[in-house]
C-alpha positions, 0 to 999 in steps of 0.5 A, spaced: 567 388 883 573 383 883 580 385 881 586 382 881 591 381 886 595 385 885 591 391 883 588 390 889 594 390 894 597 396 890 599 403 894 599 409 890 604 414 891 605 418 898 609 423 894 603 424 889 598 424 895 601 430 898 602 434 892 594 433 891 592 436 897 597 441 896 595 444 890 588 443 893 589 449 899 593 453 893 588 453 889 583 455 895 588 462 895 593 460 900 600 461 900 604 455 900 612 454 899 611 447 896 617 442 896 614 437 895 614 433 887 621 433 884 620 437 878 620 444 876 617 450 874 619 452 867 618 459 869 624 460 873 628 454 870 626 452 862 629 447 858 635 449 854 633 454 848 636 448 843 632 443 845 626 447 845 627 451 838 630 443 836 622 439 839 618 445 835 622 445 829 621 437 829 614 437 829 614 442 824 618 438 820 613 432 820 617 428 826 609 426 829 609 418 827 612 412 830 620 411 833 624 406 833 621 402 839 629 401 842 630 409 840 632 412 834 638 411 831 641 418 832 638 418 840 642 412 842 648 414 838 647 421 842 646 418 848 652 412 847 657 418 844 655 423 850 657 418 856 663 415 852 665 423 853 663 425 860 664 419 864 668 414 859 663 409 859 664 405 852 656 401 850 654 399 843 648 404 840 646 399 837 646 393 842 646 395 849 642 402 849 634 402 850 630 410 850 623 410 853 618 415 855 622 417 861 627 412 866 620 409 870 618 405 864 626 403 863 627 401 871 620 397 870 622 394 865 629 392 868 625 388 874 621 384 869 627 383 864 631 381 871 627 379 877 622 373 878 616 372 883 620 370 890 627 373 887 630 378 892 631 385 891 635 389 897 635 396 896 637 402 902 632 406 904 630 412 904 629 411 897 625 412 890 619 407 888 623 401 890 617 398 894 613 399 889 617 395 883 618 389 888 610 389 888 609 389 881 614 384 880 612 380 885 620 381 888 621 379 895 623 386 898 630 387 902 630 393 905 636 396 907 635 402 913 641 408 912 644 412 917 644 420 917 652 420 919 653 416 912 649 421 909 643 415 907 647 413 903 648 405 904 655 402 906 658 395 903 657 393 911 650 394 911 649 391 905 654 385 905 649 381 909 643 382 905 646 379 898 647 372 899 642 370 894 639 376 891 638 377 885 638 385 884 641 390 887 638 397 887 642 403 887 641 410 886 646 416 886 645 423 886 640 419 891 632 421 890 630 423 896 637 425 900 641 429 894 647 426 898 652 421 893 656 415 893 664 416 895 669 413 891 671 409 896 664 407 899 661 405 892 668 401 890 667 397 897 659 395 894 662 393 888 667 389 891 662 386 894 657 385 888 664 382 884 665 377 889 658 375 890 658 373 883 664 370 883 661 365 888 655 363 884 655 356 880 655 358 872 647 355 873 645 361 878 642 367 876 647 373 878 646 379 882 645 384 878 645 392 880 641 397 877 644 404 877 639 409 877 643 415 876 638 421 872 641 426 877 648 425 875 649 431 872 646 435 877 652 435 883 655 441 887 662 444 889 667 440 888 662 433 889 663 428 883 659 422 881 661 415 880 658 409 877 661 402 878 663 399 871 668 406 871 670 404 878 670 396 877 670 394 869 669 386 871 662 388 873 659 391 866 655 384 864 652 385 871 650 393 871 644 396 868 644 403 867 637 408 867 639 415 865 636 421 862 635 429 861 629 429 866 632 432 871 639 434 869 636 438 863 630 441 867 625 436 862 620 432 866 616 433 861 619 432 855 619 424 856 626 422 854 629 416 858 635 412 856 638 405 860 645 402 857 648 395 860 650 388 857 646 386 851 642 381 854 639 384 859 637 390 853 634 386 849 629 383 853 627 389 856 627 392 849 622 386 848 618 388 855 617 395 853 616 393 845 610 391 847 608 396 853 609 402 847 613 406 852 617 409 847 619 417 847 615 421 843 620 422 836 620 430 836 623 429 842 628 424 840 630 427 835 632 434 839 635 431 845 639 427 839 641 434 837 642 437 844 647 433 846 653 433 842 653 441 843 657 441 849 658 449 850 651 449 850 649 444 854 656 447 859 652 453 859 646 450 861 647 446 866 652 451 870 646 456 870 641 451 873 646 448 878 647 455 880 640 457 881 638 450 884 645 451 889 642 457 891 635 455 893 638 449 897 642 453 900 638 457 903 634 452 905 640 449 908 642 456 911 635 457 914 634 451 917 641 450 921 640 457 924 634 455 927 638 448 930 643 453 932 637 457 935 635 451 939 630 448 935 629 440 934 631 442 926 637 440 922 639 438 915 644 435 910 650 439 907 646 437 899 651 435 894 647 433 888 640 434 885 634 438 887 633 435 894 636 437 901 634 432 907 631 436 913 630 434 919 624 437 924 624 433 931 618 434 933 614 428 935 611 427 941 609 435 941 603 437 941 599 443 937 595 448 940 589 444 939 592 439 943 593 434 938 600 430 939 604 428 933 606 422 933 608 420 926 611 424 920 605 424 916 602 428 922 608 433 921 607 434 914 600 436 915 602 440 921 607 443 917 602 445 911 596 447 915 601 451 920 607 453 916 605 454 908 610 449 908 610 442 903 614 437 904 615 430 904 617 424 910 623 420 909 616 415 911 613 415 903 620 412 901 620 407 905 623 409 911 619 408 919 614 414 922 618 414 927 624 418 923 623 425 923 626 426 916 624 429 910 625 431 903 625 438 900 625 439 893 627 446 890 625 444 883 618 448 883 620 454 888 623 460 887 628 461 893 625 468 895 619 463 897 623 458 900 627 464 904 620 467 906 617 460 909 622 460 914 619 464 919 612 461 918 616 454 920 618 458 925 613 460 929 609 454 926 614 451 931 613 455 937 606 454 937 608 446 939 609 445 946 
C-alpha cells in the first residue's frame, strides 16, 4: 500500500510505547511503580472542585454546540486577565490569544504558522516532541545537546552558534523532561542573543521567533520562580509565541483547555491553521476554565495542595535515589524544581543481568528495570538525547509516594543482581 511520505517516515512516541507495554504487565497483575506518562491519577489529585462543579453545571445548561474557533470570548478575557495579574504580561484577548484542545494543537500550528520546509528549528535536548514537529513541518532540525551541571537547561554559549539563520527557537520552561527551570540571568542572556539576531537581519528576513512553552509554569518549588522573555525583554514581544494551559498546573489533561498569546500576526494565522483542523476545546469547559480563573483563592488554594503532594512524591524519589548513590550505586538525581518530573540517573551500561545479557542502551535499562524492579521510567533517549546517556525521566503525576517510596528497594536489588 503506498502512503505518503511523511506518513511513512513518522516515529510514533517512545514515551507511549513504554507506557503500553506498561499497562499491559499491570493488566496481567504485577505491581508496577510507573513514572512514565506526564499526567495524573485523579484519585490522588483531582481537578479543582470549581472547575468540576463549573464543566457539569455546563453541560447542564446546554453548552454542547460549537465555540469560538479562536476560543470563546469570556476563556480569552480569562486567560488574558490571568497572566496580566500573575506575571505582567498585558496581550489583547481579542487579538493576539488563541485557545485549543490542549497546547499540542497550539505548538503545531505555531510551526506551521511560523516554520517553512528547510527553515532551521534549533531546540536543547532532552526535550519534548521538538523531533517530531520538525518532521512534521519539514524543518531542518538543530539539536542542541545540555549538560547535568547546568541542569539541562541550554545556555546562551550553546546556543549562540546555532542561531544564524534560524528561524524558530524552541523553549521550554519548567522543562519537560528535566523538571529543572531557566535562571533569570541565564534566560536574559538567551534572549540577548534572540534580540541581536534579529536586530542583524535585513527587514526582507524572516526573524527568529522563539516558542515559549511554559504549561508548568504554575507548577515550581521552594523558592524557584519562573521566567519568561518578553517580561525579561519587552523589545522581543513581536518575536515570541507563548503555549499555555490548565493541563498541567490544574491536574487537567484531560480537560483539553490549551491557550497560545504572542504578536497578532503570527495569531491570526495560527487561528486560521487551526479553523480548519477543529481543534478547539470543548465549549463546556471553556466556559468553566473561564470561570475558575479569576477566583484567585480558589485557585491559590488548589495549587499549594497539589504542589505540596507533587513536592512530596519527587522528594522521596530525590531523597531514595541519592541514598542509594550515597551507598555507592551508579545512581544519581537532579535537585526538581518545577513540574511533575525528576531527572534520574542510573549508570549501569555495559553491566550484565543474571541472564547474561549486557545493557548497552538506555532502552535495555528501561526494560530491565520494569521486568526486575516493578519500575517504569522513561531514557533521556525518547527526548532526543543519545542511548549512551544513562539519563531518565520520573514522573510523579499517576503514583502515590508510598508506591514510589516502595519501589526503592526493589530497584535496589534490581541493581545488585547486575555484575
Amino acid at each position: 500500500m503506498r502512503i505518503s511520505r511523511l506518513a511513512d517516515q513518522m516515529s510514533g512516541s517512545e514515551i507511549i510505547k513504554i507506557g503500553n507495554a506498561v499497562s499491559e504487565q499491570i493488566r496481567q497483575g504485577e505491581t508496577i511503580c510507573n513514572l512514565t506518562i506526564g499526567d495524573f491519577d485523579p484519585k490522588l489529585f483531582p481537578i479543582p472542585a470549581e472547575l468540576r462543579d463549573g464543566v457539569i453545571a455546563a453541560y447542564q445548561a446546554g453548552q454542547t454546540n460549537y465555540p469560538p474557533a479562536a476560543g470563546t470570548a469570556d476563556m480569552r478575557q480569562a486567560a488574558a486577565d490571568f497572566l496580566r495579574k500573575r506575571l505582567g504580561l498585558n496581550y489583547s484577548p481579542v487579538d493576539e490569544f488563541l485557545v485549543a484542545g490542549g497546547s499540542r494543537p497550539l505548538i503545531y500550528a505555531a510551526y506551521l504558522a511560523l516554520v517553512d520546509p528547510g527553515d532551521r528549528v534549533v531546540f536543547p535536548v532532552p526535550s519534548w516532541n521538538n523531533t517530531h514537529y520538525c518532521h512534521l513541518s519539514g524543518a531542518q532540525q538543530v539539536t542542541v545537546p545540555t549538560q547535568p551541571e547546568n541542569d539541562f537547561m541550554p545556555t546562551a554559549d550553546e546556543l549562540a552558534p546555532q542561531l544564524a539563520g534560524a528561524t524558530l527557537l524552541a523553549l521550554c520552561s519548567p522543562l519537560n523532561p528535566t523538571g529543572t527551570v531557566f535562571t533569570k540571568e541565564g534566560l536574559e542572556e538567551i534572549c540577548d542573543l534572540v534580540l541581536a539576531e534579529n536586530q542583524r537581519r535585513g527587514p526582507d528576513e524572516k526573524p527568529l521567533y522563539i516558542l515559549y512553552d511554559q504549561i508548568y509554569w504554575l507548577l515550581t518549588f521552594g523558592q524557584t520562580q519562573h521566567f519568561d522573555p518578553v517580561s525579561l525583554r519587552p523589545a522581543l514581544r513581536d518575536y515570541v509565541v507563548y503555549i499555555d494551559g490548565i493541563s498541567k498546573c490544574f491536574a487537567a489533561t484531560g480537560v483539553r483547555v490549551g491557550y497560545a498569546f504572542g504578536p497578532k500576526q503570527v495569531i491570526d494565522k495560527m487561528k486560521g491553521l487551526l479553523g480548519h483542523v477543529g481543534a478547539w476545546a470543548p465549549k463546556a469547559e471553556q466556559v468553566a476554565t473561564a470561570a475558575l480563573l479569576p477566583q484567585t483563592a480558589a485557585v491559590d488554594t488548589f495549587l499549594a495542595e497539589l504542589k505540596a503532594g507533587l513536592q512530596g512524591s519527587l522528594d522521596a524519589a530525590y531523597r531514595g535515589l541519592k541514598d542509594l548513590g550515597a551507598r555507592g550505586y551508579p545512581v544519581d538525581a537532579i535537585v526538581p524544581a518545577g513540574a511533575i518530573y525528576l531527572t534520574a540517573k542510573i549508570d549501569v551500561l555495559g553491566r550484565t543481568t543474571a541472564a547474561g545479557e549486557v545493557l548497552a542502551t538506555t532502552k535495555e535499562i528501561t526494560s530491565y528495570l520494569l521486568t526486575e524492579a516493578g519500575l517504569a521510567v522513561v531514557p533521556f533517549s525518547a527526548f532526543g538525547a543519545e542511548a549512551s546517556e544513562p539519563w531518565f525521566r520520573l514522573s510523579v503525576g499517576a503514583e502515590s509516594q508510598a508506591s514510589i517510596e516502595a519501589a526503592l528497594p526493589r530497584l535496589r536489588t534490581a541493581l545488585d543482581k547486575l555484575t
